[in-house]
One Martini backbone bead per residue (centre of mass of N, CA, C, O) as a GRO file, in nm:
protein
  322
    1UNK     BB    1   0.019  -1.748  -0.447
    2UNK     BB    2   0.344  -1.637  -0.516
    3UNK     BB    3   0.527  -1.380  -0.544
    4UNK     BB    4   0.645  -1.422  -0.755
    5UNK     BB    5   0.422  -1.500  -0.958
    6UNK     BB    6   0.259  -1.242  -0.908
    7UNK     BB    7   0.502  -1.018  -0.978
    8UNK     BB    8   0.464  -1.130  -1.291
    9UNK     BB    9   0.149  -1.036  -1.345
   10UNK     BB   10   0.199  -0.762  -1.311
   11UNK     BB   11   0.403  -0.709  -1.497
   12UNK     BB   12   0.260  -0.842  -1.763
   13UNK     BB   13  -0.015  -0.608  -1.724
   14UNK     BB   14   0.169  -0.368  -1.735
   15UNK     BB   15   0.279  -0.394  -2.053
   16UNK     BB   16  -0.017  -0.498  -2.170
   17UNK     BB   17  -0.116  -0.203  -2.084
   18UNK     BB   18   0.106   0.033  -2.137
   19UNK     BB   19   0.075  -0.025  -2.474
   20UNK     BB   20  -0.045   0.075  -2.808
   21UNK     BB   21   0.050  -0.204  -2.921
   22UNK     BB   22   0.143  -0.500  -3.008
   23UNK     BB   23   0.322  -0.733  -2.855
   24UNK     BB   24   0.572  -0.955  -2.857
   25UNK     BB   25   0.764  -1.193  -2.720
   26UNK     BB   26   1.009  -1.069  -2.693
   27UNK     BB   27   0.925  -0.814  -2.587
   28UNK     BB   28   0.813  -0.957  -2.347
   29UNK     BB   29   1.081  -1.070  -2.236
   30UNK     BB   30   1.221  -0.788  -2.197
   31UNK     BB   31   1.064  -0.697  -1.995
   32UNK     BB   32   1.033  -0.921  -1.864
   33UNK     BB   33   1.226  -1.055  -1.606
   34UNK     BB   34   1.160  -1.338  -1.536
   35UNK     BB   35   1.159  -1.387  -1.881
   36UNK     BB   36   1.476  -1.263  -1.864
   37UNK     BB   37   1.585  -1.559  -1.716
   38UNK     BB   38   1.534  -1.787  -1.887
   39UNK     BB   39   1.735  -2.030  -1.999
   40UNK     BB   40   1.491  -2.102  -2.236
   41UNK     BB   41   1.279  -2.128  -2.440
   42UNK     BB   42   1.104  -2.348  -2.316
   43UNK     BB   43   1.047  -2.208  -2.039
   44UNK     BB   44   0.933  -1.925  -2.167
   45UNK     BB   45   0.680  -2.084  -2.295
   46UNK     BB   46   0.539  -2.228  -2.074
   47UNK     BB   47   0.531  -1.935  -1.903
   48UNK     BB   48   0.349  -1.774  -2.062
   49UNK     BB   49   0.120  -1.985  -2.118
   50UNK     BB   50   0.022  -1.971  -1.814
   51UNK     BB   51   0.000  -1.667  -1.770
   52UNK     BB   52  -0.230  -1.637  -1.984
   53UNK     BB   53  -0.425  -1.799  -1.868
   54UNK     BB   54  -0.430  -1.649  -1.578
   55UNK     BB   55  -0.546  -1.417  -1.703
   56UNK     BB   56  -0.808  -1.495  -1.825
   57UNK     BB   57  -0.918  -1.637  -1.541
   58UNK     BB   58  -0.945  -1.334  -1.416
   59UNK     BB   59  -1.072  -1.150  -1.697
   60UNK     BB   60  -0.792  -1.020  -1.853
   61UNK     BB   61  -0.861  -0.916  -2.178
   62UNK     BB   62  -0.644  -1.080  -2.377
   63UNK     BB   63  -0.514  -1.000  -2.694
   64UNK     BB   64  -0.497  -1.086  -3.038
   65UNK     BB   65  -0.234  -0.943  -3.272
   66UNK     BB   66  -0.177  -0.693  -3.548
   67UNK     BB   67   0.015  -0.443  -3.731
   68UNK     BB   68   0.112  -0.574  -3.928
   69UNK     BB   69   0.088  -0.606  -4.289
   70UNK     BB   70   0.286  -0.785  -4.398
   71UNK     BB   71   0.322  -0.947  -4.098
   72UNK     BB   72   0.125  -1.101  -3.971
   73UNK     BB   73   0.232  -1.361  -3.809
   74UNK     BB   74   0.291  -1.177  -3.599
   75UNK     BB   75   0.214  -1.232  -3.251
   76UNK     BB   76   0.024  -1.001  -3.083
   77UNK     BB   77  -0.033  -0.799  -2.751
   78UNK     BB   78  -0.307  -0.741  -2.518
   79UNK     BB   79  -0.500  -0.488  -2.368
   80UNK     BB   80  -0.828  -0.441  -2.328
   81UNK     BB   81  -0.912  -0.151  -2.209
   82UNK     BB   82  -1.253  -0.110  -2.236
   83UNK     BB   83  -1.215  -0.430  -2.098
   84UNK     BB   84  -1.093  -0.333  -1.813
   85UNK     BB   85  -1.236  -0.126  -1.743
   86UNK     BB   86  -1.423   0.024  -1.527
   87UNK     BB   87  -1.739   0.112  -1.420
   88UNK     BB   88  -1.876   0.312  -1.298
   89UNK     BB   89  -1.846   0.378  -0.926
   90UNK     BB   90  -2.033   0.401  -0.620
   91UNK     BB   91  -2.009   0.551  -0.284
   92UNK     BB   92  -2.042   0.604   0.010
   93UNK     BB   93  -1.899   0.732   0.262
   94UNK     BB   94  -1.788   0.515   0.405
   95UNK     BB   95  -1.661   0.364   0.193
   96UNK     BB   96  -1.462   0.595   0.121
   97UNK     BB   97  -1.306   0.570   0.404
   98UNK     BB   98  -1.174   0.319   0.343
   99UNK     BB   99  -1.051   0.333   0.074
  100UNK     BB  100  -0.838   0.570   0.193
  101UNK     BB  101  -0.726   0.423   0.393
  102UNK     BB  102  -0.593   0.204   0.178
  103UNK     BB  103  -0.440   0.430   0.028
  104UNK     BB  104  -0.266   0.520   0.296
  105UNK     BB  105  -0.140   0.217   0.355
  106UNK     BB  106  -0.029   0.182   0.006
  107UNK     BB  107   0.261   0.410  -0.052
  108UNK     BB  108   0.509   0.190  -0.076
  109UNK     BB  109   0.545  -0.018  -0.261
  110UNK     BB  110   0.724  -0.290  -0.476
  111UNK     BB  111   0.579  -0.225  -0.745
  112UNK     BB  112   0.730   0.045  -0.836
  113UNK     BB  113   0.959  -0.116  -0.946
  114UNK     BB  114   0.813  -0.327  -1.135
  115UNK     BB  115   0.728  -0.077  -1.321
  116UNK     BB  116   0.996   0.039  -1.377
  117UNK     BB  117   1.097  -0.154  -1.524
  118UNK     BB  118   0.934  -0.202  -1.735
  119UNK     BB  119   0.898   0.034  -1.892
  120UNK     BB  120   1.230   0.085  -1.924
  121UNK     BB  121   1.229  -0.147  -2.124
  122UNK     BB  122   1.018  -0.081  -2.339
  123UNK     BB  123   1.168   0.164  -2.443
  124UNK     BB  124   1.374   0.010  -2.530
  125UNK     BB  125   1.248  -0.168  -2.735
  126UNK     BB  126   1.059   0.102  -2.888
  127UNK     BB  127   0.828   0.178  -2.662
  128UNK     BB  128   0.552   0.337  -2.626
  129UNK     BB  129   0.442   0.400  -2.320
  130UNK     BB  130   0.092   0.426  -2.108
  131UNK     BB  131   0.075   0.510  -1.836
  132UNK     BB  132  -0.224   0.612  -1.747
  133UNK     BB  133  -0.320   0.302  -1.785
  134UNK     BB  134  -0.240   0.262  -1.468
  135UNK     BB  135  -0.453   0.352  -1.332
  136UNK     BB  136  -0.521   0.177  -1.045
  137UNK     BB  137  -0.238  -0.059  -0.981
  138UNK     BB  138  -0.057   0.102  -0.816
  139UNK     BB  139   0.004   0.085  -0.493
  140UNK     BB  140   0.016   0.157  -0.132
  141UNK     BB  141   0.255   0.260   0.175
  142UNK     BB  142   0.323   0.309   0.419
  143UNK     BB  143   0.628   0.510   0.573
  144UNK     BB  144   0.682   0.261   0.747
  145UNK     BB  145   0.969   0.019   0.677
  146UNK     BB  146   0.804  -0.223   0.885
  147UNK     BB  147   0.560  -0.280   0.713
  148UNK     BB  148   0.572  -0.459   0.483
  149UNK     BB  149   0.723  -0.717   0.627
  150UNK     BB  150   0.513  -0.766   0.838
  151UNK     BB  151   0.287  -0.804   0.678
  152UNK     BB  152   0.406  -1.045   0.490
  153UNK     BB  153   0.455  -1.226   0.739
  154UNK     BB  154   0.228  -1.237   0.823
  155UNK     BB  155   0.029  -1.376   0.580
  156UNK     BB  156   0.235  -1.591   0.535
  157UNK     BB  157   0.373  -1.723   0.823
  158UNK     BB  158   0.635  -1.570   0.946
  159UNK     BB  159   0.856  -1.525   1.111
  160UNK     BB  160   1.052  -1.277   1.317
  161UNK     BB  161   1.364  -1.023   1.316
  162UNK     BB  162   1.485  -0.744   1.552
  163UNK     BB  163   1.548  -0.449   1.664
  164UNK     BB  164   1.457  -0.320   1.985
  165UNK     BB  165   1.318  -0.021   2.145
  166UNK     BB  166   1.311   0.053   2.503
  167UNK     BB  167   1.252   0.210   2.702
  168UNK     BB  168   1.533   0.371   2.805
  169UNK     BB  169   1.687   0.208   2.609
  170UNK     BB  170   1.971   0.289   2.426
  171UNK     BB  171   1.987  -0.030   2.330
  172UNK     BB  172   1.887  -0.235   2.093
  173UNK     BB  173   1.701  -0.563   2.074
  174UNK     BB  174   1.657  -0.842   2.029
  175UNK     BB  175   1.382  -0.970   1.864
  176UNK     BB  176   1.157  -1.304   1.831
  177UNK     BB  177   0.866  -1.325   1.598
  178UNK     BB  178   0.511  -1.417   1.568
  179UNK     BB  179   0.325  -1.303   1.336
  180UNK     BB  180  -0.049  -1.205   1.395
  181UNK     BB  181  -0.048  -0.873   1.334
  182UNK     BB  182  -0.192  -0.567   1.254
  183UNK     BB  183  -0.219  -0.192   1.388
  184UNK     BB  184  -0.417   0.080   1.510
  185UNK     BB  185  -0.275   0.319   1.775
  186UNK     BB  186  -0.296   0.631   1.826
  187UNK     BB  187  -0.200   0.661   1.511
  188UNK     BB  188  -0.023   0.414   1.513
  189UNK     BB  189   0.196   0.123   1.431
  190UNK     BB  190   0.152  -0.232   1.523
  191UNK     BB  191   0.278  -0.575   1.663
  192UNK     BB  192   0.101  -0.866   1.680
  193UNK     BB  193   0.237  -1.135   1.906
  194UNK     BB  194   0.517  -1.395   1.959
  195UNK     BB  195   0.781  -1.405   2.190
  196UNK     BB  196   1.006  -1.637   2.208
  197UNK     BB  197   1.178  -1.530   2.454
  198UNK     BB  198   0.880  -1.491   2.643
  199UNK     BB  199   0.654  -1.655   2.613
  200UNK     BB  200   0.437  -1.390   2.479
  201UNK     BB  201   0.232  -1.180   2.435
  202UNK     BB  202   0.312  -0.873   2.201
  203UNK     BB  203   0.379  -0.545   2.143
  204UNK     BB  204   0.467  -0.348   1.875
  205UNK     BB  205   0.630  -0.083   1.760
  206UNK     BB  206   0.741   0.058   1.434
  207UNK     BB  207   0.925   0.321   1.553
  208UNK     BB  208   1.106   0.103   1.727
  209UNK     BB  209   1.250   0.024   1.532
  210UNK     BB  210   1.530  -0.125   1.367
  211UNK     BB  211   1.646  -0.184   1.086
  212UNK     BB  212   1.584  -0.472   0.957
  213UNK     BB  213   1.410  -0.736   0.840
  214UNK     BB  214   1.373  -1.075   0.968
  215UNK     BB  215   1.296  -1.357   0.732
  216UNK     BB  216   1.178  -1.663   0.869
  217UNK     BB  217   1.106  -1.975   0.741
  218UNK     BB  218   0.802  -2.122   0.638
  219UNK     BB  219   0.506  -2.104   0.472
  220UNK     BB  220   0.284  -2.113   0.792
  221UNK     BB  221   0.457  -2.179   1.011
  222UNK     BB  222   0.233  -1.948   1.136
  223UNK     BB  223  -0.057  -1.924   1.385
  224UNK     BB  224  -0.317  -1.759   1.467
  225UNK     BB  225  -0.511  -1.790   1.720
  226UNK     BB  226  -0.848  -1.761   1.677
  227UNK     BB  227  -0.881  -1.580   1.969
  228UNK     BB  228  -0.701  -1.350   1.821
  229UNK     BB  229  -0.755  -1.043   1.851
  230UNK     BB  230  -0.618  -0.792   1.776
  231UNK     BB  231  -0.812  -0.496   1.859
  232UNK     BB  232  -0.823  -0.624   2.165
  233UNK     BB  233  -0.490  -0.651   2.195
  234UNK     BB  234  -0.432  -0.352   2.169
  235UNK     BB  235  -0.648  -0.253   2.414
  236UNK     BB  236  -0.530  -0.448   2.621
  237UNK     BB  237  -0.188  -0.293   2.596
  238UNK     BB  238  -0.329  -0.037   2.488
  239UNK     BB  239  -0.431   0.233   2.634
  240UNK     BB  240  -0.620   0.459   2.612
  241UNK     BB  241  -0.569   0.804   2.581
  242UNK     BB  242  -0.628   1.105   2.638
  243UNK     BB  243  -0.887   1.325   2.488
  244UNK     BB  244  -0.905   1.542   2.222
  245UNK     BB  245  -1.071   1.802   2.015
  246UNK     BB  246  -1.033   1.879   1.652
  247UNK     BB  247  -1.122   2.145   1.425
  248UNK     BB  248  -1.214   2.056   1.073
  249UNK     BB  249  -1.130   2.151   0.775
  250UNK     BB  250  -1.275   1.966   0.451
  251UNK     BB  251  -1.277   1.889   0.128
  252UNK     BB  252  -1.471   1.764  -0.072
  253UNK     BB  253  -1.355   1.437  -0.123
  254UNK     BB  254  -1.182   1.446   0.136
  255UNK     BB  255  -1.034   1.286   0.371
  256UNK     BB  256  -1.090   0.968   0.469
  257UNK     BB  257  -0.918   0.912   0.712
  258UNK     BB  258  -1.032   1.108   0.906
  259UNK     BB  259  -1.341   1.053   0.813
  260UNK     BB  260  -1.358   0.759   1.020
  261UNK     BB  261  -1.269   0.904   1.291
  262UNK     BB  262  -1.508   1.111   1.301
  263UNK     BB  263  -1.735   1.191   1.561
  264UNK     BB  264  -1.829   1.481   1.332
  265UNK     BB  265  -2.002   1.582   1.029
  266UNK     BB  266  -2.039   1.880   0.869
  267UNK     BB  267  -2.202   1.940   0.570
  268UNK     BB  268  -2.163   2.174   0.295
  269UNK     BB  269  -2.468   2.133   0.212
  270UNK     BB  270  -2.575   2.246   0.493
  271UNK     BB  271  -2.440   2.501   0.569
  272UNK     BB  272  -2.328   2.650   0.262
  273UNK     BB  273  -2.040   2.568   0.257
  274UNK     BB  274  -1.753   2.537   0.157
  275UNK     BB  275  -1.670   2.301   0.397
  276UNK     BB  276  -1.646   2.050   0.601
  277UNK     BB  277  -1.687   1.952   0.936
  278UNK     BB  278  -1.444   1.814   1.176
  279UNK     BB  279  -1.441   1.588   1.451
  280UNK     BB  280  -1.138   1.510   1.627
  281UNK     BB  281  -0.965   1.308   1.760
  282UNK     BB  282  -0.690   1.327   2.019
  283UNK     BB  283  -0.359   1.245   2.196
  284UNK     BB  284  -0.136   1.435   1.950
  285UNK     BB  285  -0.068   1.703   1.822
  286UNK     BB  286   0.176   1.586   1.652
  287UNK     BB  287   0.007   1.334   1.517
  288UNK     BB  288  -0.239   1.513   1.374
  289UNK     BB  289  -0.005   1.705   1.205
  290UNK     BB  290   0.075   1.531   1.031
  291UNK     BB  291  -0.155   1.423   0.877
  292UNK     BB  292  -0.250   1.701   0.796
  293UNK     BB  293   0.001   1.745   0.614
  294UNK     BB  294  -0.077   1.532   0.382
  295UNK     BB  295  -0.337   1.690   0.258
  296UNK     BB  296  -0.272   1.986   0.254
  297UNK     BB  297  -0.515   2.201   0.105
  298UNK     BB  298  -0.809   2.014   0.220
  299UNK     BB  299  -0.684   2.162   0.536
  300UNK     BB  300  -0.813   2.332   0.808
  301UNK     BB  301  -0.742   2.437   1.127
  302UNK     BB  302  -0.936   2.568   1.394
  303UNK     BB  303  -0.825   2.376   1.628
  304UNK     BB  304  -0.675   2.406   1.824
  305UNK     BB  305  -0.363   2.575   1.866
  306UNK     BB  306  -0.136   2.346   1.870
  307UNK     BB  307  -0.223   2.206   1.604
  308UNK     BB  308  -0.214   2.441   1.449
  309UNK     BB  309   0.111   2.510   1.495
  310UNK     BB  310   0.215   2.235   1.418
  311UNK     BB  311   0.144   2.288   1.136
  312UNK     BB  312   0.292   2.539   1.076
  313UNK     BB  313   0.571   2.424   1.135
  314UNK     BB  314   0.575   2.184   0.904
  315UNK     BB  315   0.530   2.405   0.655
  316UNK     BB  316   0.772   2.584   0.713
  317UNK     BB  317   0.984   2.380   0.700
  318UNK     BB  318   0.948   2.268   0.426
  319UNK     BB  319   0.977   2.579   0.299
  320UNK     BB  320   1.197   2.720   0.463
  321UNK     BB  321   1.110   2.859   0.715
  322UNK     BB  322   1.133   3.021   0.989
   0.00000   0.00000   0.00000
């Protein structure tokens, strides 16, 4: 499925998700961007009825009726919400660590915009939408600006290229690569792929990219070896630091990318205390403490005192304390 498509889908499920009554085609044509670009009714029409088929064939409840008495005759849509909403879910420890995981690195999507434009046409067409609605259907993305597009080209299979700066070099190189996918090495986030000027694979920090990203070729043209691990290939790049040990209390049914790679947990339930103790490794306090400053009150530095002093160092910031 193509990303506009995708996003024309997500855009119309926002929108019969969100509404408190049944659309009508014309409020539904005004919210989405898509249908308010048809150049014709016939092409909004043939589109539309495409698009609740593929609704349906997705398991997605999509209901026909009317809230007008006197004017039935108009069909309007809508999303039976307590068959939309999942049954209650239980997970293990394991399973919520993955789950924090994947809801930490997509914090910053781009269908939040797709969803903000559609609820403020709704409001704009006389429509009082229920954001509520929308819970856990808007992901999130990490907070390097050249993780979605690097994402978004490996998924697809497409070129990129951008600037890279490498020390001590302080103007940055264009580089033309192929990404093969991407990974986390020492709490940093890298892009693994094939260099076309050095016709080599190489890993990139995206901390050290500059400017935008720019995704060249056709949907498919990037093939990654079937040999190649991404996770062997930053171990084999990126030999791992030194590491030390850094102990934090934290509020039970949080912080689950901590505890994913925390060496050990003793829970507050065993030891009789409100909070778990995790021992997490660490190859430099200042990347630590950002991550922990993430989590807010939900943890708390036991130790060493570096790791502490940085985490203080920058709610102080933070708080405009000097």
């Amino acid at each position: 499925m193509s990303a506009k498509r995708t996003e024309r889908l997500l855009n119309l499920t926002i929108c019969l998700l969100a509404a408190r009554r049944f659309l009508t085609k014309e409020q539904i044509r005004a919210a989405v961007t898509a249908y308010a670009e048809c150049p014709t009714d016939e092409a909004f029409e043939r589109m539309f009825e495409r698009d609740k088929d593929e609704l349906r064939e997705l398991g997605i409840p999509l209901e026909t009726g009317t809230h007008e008495a006197l004017f039935g005759d108009e069909i309007g849509y809508r999303i039976d919400r307590g068959a939309y909403a999942l049954p209650e879910v239980t997970f293990t420890p394991e399973e919520l660590a993955v789950l924090g995981l994947a809801a930490r690195a997509w914090r910053q999507a781009s269908l939040s915009h797709a969803a903000g434009t559609a609820l403020l046409k709704l409001r704009a067409a006389g429509v009082d939408p229920d954001e509520t609605a929308m819970a856990g259907l808007e992901p999130r993305v990490g907070d390097d600006p050249a993780l979605q597009p690097l994402w978004s080209a490996s998924f697809e299979g497409r070129s990129v290229s951008f600037d890279y700066r490498t020390p001590p070099a302080d103007t940055p190189a264009r580089r033309r690569v192929e990404p093969w996918g991407l990974g986390v090495r020492n709490g940093r986030w890298y892009l693994v792929g094939f260099d076309v000027d050095r016709q080599a694979s190489r890993v990139f920090r995206l901390s050290r990219i500059s400017g935008p990203i720019k995704v060249t070729g056709a949907p498919g043209s990037v093939v990654k070896p079937p040999e190649v691990d991404i996770r062997e290939e930053l171990r084999r790049m990126m030999p791992a630091a030194p590491r030390e040990t850094a102990v934090v209390r934290a509020r039970p049914g949080s912080a689950y990318g901590l505890r994913s790679r925390a060496a050990s947990i003793s829970l507050a339930e065993e030891t009789g205390s409100e909070w778990d103790t995790l021992h997490v490794e660490f190859t430099g306090a200042d990347i630590l403490a950002e991550e922990l400053v993430s989590y807010g009150a939900a943890v708390v530095v036991d130790g060493p005192d570096e790791v502490r002093d940085a985490v203080v160092a920058r709610l102080r910031a933070l708080a405009g304390v000097a």
